[in-house]
Every structure is written in C-alpha cells, then in structure tokens.
Backbone as a chain_set.jsonl record, in Angstrom:
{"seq": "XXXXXXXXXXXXXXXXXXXXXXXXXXXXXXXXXXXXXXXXXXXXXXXXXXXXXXXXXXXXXXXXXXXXXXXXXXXXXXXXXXXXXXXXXXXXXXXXXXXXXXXXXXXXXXXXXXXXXXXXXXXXXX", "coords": {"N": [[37.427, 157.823, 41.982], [34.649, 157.237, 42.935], [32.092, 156.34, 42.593], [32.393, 155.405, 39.521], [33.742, 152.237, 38.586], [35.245, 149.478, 37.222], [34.475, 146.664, 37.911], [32.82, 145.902, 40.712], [32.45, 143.636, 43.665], [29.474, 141.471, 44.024], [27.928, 142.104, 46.435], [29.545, 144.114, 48.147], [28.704, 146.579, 47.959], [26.338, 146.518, 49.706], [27.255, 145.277, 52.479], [29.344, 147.642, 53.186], [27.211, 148.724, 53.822], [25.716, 147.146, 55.948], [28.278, 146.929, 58.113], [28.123, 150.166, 58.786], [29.677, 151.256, 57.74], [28.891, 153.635, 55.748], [26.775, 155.885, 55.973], [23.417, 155.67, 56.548], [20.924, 157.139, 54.478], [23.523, 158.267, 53.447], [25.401, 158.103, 50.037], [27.085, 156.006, 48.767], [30.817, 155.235, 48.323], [32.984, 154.35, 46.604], [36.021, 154.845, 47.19], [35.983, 156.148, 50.097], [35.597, 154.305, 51.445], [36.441, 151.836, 51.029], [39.379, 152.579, 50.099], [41.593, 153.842, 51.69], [43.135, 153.062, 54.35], [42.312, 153.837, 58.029], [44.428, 152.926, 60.219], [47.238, 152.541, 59.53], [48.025, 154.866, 58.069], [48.002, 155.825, 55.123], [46.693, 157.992, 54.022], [47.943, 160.425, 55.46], [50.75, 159.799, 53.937], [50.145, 160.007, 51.415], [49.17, 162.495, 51.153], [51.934, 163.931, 52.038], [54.241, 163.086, 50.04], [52.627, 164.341, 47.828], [52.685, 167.008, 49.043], [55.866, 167.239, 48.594], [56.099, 166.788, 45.84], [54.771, 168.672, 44.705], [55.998, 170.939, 45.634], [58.424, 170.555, 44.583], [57.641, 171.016, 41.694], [58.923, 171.706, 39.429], [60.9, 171.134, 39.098], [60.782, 167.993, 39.336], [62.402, 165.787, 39.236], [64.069, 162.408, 38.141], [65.736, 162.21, 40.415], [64.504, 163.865, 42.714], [62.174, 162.384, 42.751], [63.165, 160.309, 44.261], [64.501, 161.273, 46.347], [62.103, 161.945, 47.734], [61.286, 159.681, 48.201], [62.791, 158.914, 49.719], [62.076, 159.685, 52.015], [61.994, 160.599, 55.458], [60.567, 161.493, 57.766], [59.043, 164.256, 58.117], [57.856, 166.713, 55.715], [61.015, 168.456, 54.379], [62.613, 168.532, 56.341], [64.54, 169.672, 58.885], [66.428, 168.633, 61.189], [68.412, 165.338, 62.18], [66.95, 162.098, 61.214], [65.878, 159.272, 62.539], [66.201, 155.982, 61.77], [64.816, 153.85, 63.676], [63.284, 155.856, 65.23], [61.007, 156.268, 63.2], [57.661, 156.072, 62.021], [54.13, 155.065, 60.889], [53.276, 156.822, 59.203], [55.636, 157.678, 58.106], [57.092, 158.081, 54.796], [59.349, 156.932, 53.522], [59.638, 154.083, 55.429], [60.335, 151.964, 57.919], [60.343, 148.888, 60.033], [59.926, 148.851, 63.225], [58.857, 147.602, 65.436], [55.735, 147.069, 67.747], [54.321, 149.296, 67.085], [54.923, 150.221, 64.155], [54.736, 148.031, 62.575], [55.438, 147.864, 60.059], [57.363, 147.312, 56.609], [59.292, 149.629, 54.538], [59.277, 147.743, 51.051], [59.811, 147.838, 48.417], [60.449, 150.286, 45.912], [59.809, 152.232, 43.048], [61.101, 154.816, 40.697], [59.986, 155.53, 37.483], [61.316, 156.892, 34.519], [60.55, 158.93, 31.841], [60.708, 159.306, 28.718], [60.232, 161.201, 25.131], [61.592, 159.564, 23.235], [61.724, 156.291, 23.407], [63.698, 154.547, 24.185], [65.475, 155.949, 25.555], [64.072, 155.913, 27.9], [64.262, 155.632, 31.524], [64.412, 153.232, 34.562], [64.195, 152.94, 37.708], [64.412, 150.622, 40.366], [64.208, 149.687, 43.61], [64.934, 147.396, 46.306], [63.869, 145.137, 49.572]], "CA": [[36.991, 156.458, 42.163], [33.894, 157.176, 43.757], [31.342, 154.949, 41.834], [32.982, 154.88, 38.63], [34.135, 151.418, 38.449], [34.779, 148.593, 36.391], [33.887, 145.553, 38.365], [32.675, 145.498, 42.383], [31.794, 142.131, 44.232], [28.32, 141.463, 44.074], [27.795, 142.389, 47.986], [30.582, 144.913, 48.867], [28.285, 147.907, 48.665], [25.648, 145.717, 51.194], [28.061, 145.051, 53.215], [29.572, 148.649, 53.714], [26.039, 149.462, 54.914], [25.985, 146.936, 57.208], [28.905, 147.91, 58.68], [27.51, 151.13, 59.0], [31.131, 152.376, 57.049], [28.478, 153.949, 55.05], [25.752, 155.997, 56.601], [22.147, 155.875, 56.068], [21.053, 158.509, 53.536], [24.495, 158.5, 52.438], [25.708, 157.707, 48.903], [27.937, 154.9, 48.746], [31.939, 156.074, 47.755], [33.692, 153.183, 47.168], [36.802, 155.468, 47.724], [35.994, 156.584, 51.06], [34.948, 152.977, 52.062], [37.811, 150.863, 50.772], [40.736, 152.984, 49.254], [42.892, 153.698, 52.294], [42.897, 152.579, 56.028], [43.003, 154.295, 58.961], [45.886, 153.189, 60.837], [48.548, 152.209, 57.928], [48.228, 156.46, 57.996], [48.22, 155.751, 54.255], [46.676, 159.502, 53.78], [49.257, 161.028, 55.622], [51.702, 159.477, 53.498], [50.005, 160.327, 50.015], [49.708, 164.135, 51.453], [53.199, 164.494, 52.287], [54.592, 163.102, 48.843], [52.032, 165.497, 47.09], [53.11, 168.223, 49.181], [57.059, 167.131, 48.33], [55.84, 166.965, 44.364], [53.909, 170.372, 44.118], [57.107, 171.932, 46.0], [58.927, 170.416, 43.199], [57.279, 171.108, 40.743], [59.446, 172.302, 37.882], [62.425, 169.813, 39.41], [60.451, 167.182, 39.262], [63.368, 164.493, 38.026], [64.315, 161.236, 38.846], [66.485, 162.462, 41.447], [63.729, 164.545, 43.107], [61.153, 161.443, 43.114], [64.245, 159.282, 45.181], [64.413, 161.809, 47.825], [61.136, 161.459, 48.662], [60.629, 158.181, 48.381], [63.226, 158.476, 51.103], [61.526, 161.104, 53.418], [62.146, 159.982, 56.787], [59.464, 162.401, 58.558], [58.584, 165.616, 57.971], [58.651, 167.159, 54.304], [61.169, 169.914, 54.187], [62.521, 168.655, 57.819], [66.162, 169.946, 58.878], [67.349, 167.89, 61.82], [68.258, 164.039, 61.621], [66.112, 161.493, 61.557], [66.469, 157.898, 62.58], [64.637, 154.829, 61.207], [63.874, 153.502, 64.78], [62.05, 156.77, 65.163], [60.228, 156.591, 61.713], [56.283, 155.579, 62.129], [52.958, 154.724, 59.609], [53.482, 158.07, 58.612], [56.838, 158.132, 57.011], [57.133, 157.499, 53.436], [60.29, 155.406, 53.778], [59.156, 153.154, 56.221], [61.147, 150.92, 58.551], [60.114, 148.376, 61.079], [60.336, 149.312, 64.513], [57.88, 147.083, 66.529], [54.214, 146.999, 67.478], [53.551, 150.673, 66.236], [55.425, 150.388, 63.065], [54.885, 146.719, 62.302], [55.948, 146.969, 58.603], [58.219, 148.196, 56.217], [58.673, 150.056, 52.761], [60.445, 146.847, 50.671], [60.548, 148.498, 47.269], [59.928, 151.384, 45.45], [59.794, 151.995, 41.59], [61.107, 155.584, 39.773], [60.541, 155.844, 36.137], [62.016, 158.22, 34.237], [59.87, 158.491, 31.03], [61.304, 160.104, 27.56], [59.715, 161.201, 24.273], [62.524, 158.815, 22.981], [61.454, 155.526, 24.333], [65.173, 153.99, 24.125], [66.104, 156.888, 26.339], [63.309, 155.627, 29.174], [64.873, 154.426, 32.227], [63.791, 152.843, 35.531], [65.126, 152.208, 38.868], [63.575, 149.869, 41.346], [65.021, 149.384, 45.139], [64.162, 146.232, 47.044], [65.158, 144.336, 50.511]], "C": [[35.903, 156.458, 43.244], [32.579, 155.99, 43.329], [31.063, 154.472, 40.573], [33.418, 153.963, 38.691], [34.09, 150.425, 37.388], [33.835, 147.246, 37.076], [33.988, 145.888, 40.214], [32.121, 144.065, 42.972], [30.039, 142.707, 44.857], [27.5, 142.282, 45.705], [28.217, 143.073, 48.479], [29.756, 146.303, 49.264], [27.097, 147.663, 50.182], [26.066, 145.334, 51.902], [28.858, 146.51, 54.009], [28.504, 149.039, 54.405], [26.074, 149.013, 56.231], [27.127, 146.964, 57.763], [28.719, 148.999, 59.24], [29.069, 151.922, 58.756], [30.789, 153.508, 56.273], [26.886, 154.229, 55.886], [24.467, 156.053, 56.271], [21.756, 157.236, 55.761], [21.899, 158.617, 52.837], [24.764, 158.199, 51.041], [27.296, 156.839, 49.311], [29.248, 155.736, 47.667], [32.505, 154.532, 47.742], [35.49, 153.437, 47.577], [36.941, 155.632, 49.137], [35.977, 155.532, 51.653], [36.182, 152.029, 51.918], [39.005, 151.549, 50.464], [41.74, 153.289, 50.131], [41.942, 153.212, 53.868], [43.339, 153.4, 57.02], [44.499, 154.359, 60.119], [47.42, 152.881, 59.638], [48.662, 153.969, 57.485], [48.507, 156.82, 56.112], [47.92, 157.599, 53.503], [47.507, 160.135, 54.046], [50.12, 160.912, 54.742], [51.353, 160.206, 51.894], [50.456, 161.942, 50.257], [51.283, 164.167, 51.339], [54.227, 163.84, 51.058], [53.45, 163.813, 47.904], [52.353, 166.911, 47.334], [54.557, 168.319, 48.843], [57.287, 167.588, 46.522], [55.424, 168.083, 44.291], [55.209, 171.356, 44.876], [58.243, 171.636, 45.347], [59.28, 170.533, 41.953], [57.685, 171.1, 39.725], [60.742, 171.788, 38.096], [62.157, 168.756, 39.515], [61.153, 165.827, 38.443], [63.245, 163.581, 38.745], [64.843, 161.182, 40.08], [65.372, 162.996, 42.559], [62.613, 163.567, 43.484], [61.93, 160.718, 44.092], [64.32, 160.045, 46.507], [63.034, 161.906, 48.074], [60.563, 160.351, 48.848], [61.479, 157.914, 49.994], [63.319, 159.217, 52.261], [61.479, 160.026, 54.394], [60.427, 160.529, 57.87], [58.932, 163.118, 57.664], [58.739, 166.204, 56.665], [59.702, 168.276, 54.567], [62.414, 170.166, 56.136], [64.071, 169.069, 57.469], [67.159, 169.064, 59.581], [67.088, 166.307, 61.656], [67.394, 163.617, 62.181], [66.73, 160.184, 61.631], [65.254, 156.763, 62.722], [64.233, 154.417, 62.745], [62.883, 154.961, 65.7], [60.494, 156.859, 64.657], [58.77, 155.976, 62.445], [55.622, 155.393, 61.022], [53.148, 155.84, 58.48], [54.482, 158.716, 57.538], [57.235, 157.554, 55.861], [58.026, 156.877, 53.37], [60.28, 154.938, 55.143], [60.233, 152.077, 56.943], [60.695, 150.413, 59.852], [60.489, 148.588, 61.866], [60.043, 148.724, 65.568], [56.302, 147.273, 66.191], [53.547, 148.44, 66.852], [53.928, 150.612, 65.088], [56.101, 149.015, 62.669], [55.175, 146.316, 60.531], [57.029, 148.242, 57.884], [58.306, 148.386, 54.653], [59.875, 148.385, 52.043], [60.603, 147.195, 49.288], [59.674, 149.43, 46.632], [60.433, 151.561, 43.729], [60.116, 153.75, 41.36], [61.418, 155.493, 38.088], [60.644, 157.095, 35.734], [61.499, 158.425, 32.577], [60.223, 159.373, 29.399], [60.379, 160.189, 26.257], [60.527, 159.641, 23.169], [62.476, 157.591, 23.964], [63.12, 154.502, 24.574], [65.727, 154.368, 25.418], [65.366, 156.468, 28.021], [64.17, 154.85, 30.467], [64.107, 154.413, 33.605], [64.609, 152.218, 36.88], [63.884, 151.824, 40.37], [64.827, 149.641, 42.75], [64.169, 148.223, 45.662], [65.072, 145.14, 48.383], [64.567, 142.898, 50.671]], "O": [[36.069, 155.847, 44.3], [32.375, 154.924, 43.91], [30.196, 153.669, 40.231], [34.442, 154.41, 39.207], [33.107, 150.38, 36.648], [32.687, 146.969, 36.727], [35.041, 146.064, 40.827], [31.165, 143.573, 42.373], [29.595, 143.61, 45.566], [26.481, 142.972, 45.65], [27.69, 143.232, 49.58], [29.895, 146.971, 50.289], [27.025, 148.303, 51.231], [25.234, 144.653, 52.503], [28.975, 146.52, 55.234], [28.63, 149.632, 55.477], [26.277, 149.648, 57.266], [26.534, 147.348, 58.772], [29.143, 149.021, 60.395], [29.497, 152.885, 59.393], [31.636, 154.344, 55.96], [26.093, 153.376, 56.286], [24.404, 156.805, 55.298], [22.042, 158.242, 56.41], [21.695, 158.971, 51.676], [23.635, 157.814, 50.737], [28.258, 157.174, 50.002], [29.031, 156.476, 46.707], [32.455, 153.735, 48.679], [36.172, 152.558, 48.103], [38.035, 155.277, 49.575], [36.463, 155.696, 52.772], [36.759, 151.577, 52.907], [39.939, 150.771, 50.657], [42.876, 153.126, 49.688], [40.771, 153.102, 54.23], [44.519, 153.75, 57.067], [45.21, 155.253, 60.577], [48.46, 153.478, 59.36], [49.414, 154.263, 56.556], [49.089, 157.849, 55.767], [48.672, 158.221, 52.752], [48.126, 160.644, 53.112], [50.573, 162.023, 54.466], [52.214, 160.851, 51.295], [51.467, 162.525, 49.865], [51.718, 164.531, 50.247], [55.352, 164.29, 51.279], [53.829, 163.538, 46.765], [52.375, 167.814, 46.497], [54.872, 169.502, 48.713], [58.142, 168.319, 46.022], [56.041, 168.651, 43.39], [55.251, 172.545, 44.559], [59.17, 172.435, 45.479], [60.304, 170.371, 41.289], [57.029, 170.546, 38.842], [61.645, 172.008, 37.29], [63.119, 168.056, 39.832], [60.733, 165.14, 37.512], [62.581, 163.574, 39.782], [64.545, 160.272, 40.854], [65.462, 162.268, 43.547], [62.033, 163.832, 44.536], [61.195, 160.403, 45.028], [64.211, 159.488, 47.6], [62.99, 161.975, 49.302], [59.56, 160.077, 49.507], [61.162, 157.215, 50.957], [64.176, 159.371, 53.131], [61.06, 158.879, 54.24], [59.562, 159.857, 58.431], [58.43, 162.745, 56.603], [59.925, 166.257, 56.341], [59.15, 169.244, 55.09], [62.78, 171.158, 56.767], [64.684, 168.943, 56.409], [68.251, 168.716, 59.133], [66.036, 165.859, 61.199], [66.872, 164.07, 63.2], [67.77, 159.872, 61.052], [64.171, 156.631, 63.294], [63.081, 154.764, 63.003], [62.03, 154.854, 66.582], [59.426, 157.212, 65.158], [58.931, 155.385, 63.513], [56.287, 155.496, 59.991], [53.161, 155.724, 57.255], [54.405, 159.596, 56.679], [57.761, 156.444, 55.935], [57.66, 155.748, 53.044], [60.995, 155.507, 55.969], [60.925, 151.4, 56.183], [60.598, 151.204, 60.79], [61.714, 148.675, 61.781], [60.617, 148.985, 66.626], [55.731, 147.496, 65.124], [52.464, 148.541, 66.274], [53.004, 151.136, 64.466], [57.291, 148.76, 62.485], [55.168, 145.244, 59.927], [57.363, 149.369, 58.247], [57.748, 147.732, 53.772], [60.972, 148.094, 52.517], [61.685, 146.819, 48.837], [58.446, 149.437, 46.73], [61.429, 150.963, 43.322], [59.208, 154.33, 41.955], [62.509, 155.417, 37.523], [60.255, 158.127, 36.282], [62.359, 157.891, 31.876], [59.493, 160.362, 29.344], [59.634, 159.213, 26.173], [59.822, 158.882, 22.503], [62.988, 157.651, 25.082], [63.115, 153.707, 25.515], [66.272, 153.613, 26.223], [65.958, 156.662, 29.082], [64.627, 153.71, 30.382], [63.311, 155.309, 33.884], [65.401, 151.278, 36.947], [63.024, 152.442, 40.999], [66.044, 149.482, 42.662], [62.956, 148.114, 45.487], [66.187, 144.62, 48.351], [65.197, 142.036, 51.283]]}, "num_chains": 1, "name": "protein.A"}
C-alpha cells in the first residue's frame, strides 16, 4: 500500500508535504505516511505477532492464533507477566494509565474450512 490505492482525499498527499512527513525529493508512500503511528507502537505489535505466526508455522490453528492474541510481552517469554505491567507494545493490551491509555476490547479468530458449514469463529469482547 504504497501508492496503489483506490480512493485518497483530494489533498492528503499536499498535506503530507507540508508537514514535511514526506521529504522533498521523496516519493510519497501513503504507507509510511498514514498506516501506523508512532506511539500506539502499532509496529512493534504487528512484528511480534508475525514473529509468533512464522514460529508457528505448521501449528498455525485456532488455538495457536488465541495465544497470541493473548501475548502479554515478550514472544516466547517464560516468567509471569502482569497486565498493570503490559504497555503499547503488548498485543493483549490493558489499561494502565497515562502510558498505556487504552485497551485491546476485542479480538476476532476465524477458523476457515474447505467445508464452509465446518467454518467457525470466535470473537472476545469487554
């Protein structure tokens, strides 16, 4: 999603310039420019469920997507963790205060079959 798109607002790429989110000379990304935010650590978070999935790989079930939806920290970590610890960073998310002003409120695994009967889906929500 760099400047493949279907529809952008008339102004958004004249607007990243000024900003200067987008440097002169550069080529306009509308990825790099809009798609995640620096503090919401939203990268962090994709990384460390990509690195949970590719160490998965070939266990990749329903069960296997649920534990990391409910990674506390660290992929792979050993000792406990506790939500008033947790930060931006941790894929299940829990309010804590001004550093960790929000929280995960639901998460979606489907479970997807050649046999669409057989498809099932589980959603969590607070």
């Amino acid at each position: 999603m760099e400047d493949d798109y279907d529809a952008i607002h008339p102004k958004a790429i004249e607007f990243a310039y000024k900003k200067d989110w987008v440097k002169k000379g550069k080529t306009f990304s509308f990825r790099k420019v809009f798609f995640f935010t620096l503090f919401s650590k939203c990268r962090i978070r994709r990384e460390k469920t990509r690195t949970m999935g590719t160490f998965k790989k070939w266990n990749l079930d329903a069960n296997a997507a649920k534990e990391i939806l409910r990674m506390e920290e660290e992929p792979l970590q050993t000792e406990d963790s506790y939500p008033a610890s947790s930060n931006m960073g941790s894929v299940c998310l829990h309010a804590t205060g001004p550093i960790t002003p929000n929280e995960t409120t639901a998460s979606l695994v489907a479970e997807l079959k050649p046999n669409l009967s057989k498809n099932r889906f589980r959603f969590t929500g607070t």
